[in-house]
C-alpha positions in Angstrom: -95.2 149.7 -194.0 -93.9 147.2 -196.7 -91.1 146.2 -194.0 -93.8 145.9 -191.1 -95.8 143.1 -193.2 -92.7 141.8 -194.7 -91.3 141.4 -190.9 -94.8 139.8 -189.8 -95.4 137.2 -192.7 -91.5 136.0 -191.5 -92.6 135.5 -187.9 -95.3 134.0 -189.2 -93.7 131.3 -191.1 -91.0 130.7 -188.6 -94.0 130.4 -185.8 -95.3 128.1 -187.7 -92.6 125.8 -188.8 -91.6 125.7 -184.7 -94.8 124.5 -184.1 -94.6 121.7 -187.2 -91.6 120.8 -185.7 -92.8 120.4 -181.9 -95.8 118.2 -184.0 -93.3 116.0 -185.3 -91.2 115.0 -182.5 -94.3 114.4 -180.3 -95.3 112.1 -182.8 -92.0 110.2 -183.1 -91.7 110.3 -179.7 -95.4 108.4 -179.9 -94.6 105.6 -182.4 -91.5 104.9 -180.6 -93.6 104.2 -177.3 -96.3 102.4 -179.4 -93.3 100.2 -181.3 -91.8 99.6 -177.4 -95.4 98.4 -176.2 -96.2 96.3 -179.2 -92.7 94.7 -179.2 -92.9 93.8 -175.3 -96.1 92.1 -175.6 -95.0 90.2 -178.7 -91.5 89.3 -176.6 -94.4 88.5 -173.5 -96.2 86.5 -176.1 -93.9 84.5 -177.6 -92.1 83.6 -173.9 -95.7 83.1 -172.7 -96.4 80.7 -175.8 -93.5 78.1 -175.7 -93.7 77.2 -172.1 -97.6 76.6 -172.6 -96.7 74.7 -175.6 -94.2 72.4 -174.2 -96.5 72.2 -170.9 -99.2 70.4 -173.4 -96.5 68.2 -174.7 -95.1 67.0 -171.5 -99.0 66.5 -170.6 -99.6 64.2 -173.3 -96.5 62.4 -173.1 -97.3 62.2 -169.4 -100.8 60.8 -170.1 -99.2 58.7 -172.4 -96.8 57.2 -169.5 -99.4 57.3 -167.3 -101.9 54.9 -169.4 -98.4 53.2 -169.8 -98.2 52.5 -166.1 -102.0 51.3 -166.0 -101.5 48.7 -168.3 -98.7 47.3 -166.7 -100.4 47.1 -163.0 -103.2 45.3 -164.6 -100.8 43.0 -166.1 -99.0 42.2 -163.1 -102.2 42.4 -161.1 -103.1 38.9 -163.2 -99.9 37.9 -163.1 -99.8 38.3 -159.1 -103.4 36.8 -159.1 -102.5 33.8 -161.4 -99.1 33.6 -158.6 -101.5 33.8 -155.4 -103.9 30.7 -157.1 -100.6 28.6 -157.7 -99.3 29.6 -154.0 -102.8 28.3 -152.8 -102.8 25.2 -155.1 -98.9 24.3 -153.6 -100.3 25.4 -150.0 -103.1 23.1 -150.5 -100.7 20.4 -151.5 -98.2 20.7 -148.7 -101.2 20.8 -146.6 -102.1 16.8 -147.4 -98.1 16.0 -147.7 -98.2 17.0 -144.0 -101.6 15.7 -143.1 -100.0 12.4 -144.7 -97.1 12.6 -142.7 -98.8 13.2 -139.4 -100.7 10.0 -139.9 -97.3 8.2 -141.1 -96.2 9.7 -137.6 -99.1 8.4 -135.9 -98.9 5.1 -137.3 -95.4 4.6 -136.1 -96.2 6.2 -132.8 -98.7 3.1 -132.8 -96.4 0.7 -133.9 -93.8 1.5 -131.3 -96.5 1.3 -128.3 -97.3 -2.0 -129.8 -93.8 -2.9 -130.2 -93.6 -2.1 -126.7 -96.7 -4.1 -126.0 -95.4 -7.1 -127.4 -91.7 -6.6 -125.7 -94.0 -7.0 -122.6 -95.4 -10.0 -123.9 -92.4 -11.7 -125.2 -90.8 -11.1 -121.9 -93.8 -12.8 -120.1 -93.5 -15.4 -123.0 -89.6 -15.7 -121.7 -90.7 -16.4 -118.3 -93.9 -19.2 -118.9 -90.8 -20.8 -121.6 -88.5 -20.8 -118.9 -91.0 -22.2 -116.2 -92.5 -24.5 -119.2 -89.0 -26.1 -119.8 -88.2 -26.1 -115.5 -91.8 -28.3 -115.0 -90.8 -30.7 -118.5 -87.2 -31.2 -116.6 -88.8 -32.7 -113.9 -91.4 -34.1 -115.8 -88.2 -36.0 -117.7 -86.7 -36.9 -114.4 -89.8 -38.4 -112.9 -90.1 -40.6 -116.1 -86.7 -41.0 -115.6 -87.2 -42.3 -111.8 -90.4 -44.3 -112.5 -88.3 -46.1 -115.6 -85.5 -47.0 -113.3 -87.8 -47.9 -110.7 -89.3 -50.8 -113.1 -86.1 -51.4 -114.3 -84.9 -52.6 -110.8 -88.4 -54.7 -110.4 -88.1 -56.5 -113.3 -89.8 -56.0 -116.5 -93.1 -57.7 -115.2 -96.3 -57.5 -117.7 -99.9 -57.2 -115.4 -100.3 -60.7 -115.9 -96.8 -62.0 -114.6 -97.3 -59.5 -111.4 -101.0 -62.0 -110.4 -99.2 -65.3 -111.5 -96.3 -65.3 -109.6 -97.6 -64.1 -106.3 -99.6 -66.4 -104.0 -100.4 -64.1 -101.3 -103.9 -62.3 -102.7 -102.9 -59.3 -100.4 -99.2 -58.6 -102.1 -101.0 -59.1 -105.4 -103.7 -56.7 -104.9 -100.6 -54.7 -103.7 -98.7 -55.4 -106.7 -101.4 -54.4 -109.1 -102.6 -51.4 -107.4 -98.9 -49.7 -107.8 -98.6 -50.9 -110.8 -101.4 -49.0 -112.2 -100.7 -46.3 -110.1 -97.2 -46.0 -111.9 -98.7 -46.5 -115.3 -101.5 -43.6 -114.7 -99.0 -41.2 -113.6 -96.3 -42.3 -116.4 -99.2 -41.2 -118.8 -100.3 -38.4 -117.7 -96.7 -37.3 -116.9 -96.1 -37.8 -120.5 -99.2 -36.2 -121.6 -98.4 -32.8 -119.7 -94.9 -33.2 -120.9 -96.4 -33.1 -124.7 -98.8 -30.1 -124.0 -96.2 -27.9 -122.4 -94.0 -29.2 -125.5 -96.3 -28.0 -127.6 -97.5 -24.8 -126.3 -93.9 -23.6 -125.4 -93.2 -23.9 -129.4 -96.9 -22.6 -130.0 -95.8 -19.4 -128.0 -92.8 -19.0 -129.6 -93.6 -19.3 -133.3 -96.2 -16.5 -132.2 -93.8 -14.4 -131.0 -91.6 -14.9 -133.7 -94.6 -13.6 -136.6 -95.9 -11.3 -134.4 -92.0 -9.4 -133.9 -91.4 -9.9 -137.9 -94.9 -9.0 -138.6 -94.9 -5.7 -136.5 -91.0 -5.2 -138.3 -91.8 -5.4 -141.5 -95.1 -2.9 -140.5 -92.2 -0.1 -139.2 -89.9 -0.6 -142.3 -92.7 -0.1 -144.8 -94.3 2.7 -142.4 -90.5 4.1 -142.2 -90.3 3.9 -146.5 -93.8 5.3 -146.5 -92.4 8.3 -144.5 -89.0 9.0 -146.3 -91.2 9.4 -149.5 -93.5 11.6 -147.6 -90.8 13.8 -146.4 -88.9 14.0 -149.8 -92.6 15.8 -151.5 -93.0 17.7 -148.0 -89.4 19.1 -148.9 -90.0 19.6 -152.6 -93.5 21.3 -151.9 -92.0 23.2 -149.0 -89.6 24.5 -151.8 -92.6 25.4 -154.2 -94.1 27.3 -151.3 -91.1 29.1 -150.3 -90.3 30.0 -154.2 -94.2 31.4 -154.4 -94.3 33.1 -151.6 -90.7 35.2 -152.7 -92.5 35.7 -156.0 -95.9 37.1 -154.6 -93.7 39.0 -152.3 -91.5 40.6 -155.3 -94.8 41.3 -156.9 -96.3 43.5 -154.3 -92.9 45.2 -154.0 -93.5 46.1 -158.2 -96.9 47.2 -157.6 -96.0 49.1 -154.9 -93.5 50.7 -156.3 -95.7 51.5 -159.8 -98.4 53.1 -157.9 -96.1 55.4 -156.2 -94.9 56.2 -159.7 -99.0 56.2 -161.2 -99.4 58.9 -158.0 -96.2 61.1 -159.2 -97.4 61.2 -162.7 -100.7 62.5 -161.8 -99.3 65.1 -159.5 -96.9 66.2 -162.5 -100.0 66.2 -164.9 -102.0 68.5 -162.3 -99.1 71.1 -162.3 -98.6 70.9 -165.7 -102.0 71.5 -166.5 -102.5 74.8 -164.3 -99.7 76.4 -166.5 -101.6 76.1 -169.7 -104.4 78.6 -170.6 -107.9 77.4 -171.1 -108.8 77.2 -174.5 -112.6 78.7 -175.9 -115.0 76.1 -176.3 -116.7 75.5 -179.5 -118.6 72.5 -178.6 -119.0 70.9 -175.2 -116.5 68.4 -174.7 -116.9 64.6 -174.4 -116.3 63.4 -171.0 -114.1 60.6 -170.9 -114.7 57.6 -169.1 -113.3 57.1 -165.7 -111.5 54.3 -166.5 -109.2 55.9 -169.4 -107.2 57.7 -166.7 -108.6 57.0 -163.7 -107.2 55.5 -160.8 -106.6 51.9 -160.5 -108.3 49.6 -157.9 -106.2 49.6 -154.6 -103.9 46.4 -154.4 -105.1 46.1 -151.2 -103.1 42.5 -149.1 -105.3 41.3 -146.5 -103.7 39.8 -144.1 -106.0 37.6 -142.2 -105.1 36.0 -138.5 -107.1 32.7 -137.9 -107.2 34.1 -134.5 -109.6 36.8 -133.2 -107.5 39.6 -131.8 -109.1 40.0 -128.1 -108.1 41.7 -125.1 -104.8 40.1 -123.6 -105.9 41.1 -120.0 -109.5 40.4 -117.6 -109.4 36.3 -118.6 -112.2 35.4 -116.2 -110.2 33.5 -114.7 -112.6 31.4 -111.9 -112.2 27.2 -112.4 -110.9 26.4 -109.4 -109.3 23.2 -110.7 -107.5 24.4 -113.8 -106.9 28.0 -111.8 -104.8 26.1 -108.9 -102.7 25.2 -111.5 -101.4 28.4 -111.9 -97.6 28.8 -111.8 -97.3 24.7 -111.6 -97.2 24.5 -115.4 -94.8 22.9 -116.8 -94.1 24.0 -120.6 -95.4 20.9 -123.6 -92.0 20.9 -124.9 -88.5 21.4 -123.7 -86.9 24.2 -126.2 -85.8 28.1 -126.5 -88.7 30.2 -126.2 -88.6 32.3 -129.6 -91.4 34.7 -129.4 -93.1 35.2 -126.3 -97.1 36.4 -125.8 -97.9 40.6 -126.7 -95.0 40.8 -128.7 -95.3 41.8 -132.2 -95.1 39.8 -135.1 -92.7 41.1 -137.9 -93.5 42.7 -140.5 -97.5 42.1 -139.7 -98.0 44.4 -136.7 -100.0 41.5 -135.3 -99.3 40.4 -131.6 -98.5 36.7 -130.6 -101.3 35.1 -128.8 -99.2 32.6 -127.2 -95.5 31.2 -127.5 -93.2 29.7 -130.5 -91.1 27.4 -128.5 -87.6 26.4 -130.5 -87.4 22.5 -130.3 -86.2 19.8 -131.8 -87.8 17.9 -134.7 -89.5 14.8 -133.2 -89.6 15.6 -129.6 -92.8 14.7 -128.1 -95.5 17.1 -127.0 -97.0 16.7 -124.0 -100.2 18.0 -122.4 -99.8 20.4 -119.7 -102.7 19.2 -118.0 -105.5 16.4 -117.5 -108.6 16.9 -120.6 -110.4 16.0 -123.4 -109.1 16.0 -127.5 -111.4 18.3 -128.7 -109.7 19.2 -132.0 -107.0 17.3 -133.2 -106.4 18.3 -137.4 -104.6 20.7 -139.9 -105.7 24.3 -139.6 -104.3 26.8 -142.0 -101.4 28.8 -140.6 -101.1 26.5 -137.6 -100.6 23.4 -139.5 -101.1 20.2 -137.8 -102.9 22.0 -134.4 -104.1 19.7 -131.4 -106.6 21.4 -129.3 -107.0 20.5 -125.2 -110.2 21.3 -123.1 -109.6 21.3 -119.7 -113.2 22.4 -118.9 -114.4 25.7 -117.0 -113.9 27.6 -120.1 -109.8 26.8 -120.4 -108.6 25.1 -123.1 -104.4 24.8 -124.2 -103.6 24.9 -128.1 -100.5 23.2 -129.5 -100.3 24.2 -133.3 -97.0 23.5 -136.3 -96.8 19.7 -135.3 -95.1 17.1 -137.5 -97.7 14.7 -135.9 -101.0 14.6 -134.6 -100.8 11.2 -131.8 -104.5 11.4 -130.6 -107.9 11.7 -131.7 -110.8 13.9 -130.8 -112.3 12.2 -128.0 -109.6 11.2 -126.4 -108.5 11.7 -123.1 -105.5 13.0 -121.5 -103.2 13.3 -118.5 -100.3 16.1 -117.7 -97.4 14.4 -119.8 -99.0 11.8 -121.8 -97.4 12.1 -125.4 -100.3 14.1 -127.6 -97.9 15.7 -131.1 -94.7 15.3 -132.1 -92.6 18.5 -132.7 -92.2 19.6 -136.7 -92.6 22.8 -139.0 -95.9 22.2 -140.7 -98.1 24.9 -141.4 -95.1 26.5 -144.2 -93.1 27.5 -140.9 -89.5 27.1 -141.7 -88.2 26.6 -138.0 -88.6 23.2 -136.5 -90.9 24.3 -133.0 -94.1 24.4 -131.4 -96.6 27.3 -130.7 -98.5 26.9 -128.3 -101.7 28.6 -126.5 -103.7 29.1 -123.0 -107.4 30.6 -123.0 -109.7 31.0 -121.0 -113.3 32.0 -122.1 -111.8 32.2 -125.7 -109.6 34.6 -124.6 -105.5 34.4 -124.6 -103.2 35.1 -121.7 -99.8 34.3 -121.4 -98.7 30.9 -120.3 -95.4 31.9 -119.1 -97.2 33.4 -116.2 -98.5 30.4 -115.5 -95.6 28.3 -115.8 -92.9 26.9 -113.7 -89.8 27.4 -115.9 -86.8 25.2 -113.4 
């Protein structure tokens, strides 16, 4: 019986001690799960923390740049405003150098005809000289005839002639011839004084009026060299604000496509980082801290309304039966022809840009009335022709304007003078046919041979 209970309390214990045991591990096996989860989300933590934490850096160092980048467009905005007033100032100055030289132009355009004028005259001057000096030469040998004539009668007074002749009929003979003679001796030498005197009259005109009209080139000619020296210095100033502007517009272009990467890379940047609790609503900043910019936004603006190129309304049937007989203003390479577009602009030519040289004379394609005749911006010294029934021809970048508004003018009569003024760089003329406002190309109308 001893052994039985001895045997049981044995079991017992060693029951018990399996089960302490089995406790034991399960719980060890527990802790070392717990440890494993508790270190993987410390390790998921700490990974999750440092990219977040850099992430906010880079945002504020991007905001930073970003504001950076602001600051610097408005800079160059007033820097590129500031330009564009100076380019207008210098535009607006080569505009009255080239008004100035167009009436320089004109002037000596004027003086020539009236050289010409008085080429005529002095040639008719020639002639009456010539025919002046032919009538005194016989005028001289008439005196010289009636001298010898008196000579081989004797030197007889009035009184001698009735003394010595008896007969009353050979004196009243004698006396009648004699005062014939004397009448015609004075008024011979009377014309011969007047023609004299008018053929040196003539000639000292001549003489001022050629040294007068001279001296009126040469100063006009001094007047123009000046002209053309500012033209070229403004042309330069021009051409040096216009690079700049253009330089500019390249920076800001090329900054705003910066400003837009930076605020994509702040948008990804901020989706990485968690939201953080709010204690207190937070102030709302002002648009303009990091807000976009105002568009730099270049206007290009034609001085021509775009209209249809086709469906003219064509119907005068004076100016229409001219189509194909057209001769071009100016002889010259056709540079850029009408429809075609403008570089860089996207803009399409209204008319033609005729290569030509500097000088040549412009000439109206057709009978009509000056109705415009000034500088335009972008066309620079521009001549404007009505031919009536709603057509009208356009000749624009003239060195000089040779009529006025008013005028009236026949196909080839001299209207401009070929130059580059408008700030073209090309020496040329661009010129224009409408009809009811509208353009349509003038090589179709023209006869090129």
């Amino acid at each position: 019986m001893a052994t039985e209970n001895a045997d049981t309390i044995r079991g017992y214990r060693r029951a018990t001690t399996a089960v302490s045991n089995q406790v034991l591990f399960k719980n060890q096996v527990l802790f070392k799960i717990f440890y494993c989860i508790i270190f993987t989300a410390l390790v998921t933590l700490l990974l999750t923390f440092t990219p977040a934490a850099n992430a906010a850096k880079k945002i504020e160092q991007s905001k930073q740049n970003l504001n950076e980048v602001h600051q610097r467009l408005e800079s160059l905005k007033k820097e590129l405003d500031s330009t564009q007033e100076a380019h207008k100032d210098a535009a607006d100055a080569l505009k009255e150098s080239e008004v100035a030289i167009s009436e320089a132009n004109k002037k000596l355009f004027d003086i020539d005809r009236q050289q010409q004028q008085n080429k005529k005259s002095l040639t008719k001057l020639e002639s009456d000289s010539i025919a002046a000096n032919r009538a005194l030469g016989e005028q001289q040998q008439l005196l010289n005839n009636q001298l010898y004539l008196q000579y081989t009668r004797g030197q007889q007074s009035y009184a001698q002639i009735i003394l010595q002749n008896e007969n009353p009929s050979a004196i009243a003979r004698d006396v009648h011839y004699f005062s014939y003679i004397t009448k015609a001796r004075a008024e011979l030498i009377h014309k011969m004084q007047e023609n004299l005197t008018k053929i040196n009259k003539l000639n000292d005109e001549t003489a001022s009026a050629l040294k007068k009209v001279a001296e009126l080139k040469q100063k006009q000619l001094d007047e123009k060299k000046t002209l053309e020296s500012q033209k070229k210095v403004k042309s330069k100033v021009v051409r040096t604000l216009s690079q700049q502007i253009a330089a500019q517009r390249g920076e800001i272009k090329k900054l705003k496509r910066d400003e837009k990467a930076l605020s994509q890379l702040i948008k990804r940047l901020a989706s990485i980082v968690p939201p953080k609790p709010k204690k207190t609503p937070p102030k709302r900043e002002p648009k303009s801290k990091l807000g976009s910019t105002k568009p730099d936004t270049a206007v290009v603006t034609n001085n021509v309304e775009p209209s249809p190129e086709s469906g003219s309304g064509i119907s005068s049937t004076n100016f229409a039966a001219l189509k194909g007989k057209l001769r071009l203003p100016v002889r010259g390479d056709v540079t850029n022809r009408f429809g075609a577009n403008r570089e860089d602009t996207g803009i399409s030519w209204k008319g033609l840009f005729i290569k030509a040289t500097e000088g040549a004379e412009v000439k109206s394609i057709a009978t009509g009335s000056v109705v415009f005749a000034d500088w335009m911006r972008g066309f620079g010294n521009l001549i404007i022709v009505d031919h009536g029934d709603g057509y009208m021809s356009l000749y624009g970048n003239n060195q000089a304007i040779l009529r006025q508004v008013g005028e009236t003018v026949h196909a080839g009569d001299a209207i401009a003078s070929v130059g580059n003024s408008g700030g073209n760089e090309t020496n040329g003329l661009y010129y224009e046919l409408r009809s009811q406002s509208r353009p349509f190309d003038p090589l179709s109308w023209s006869r090129l041979n």
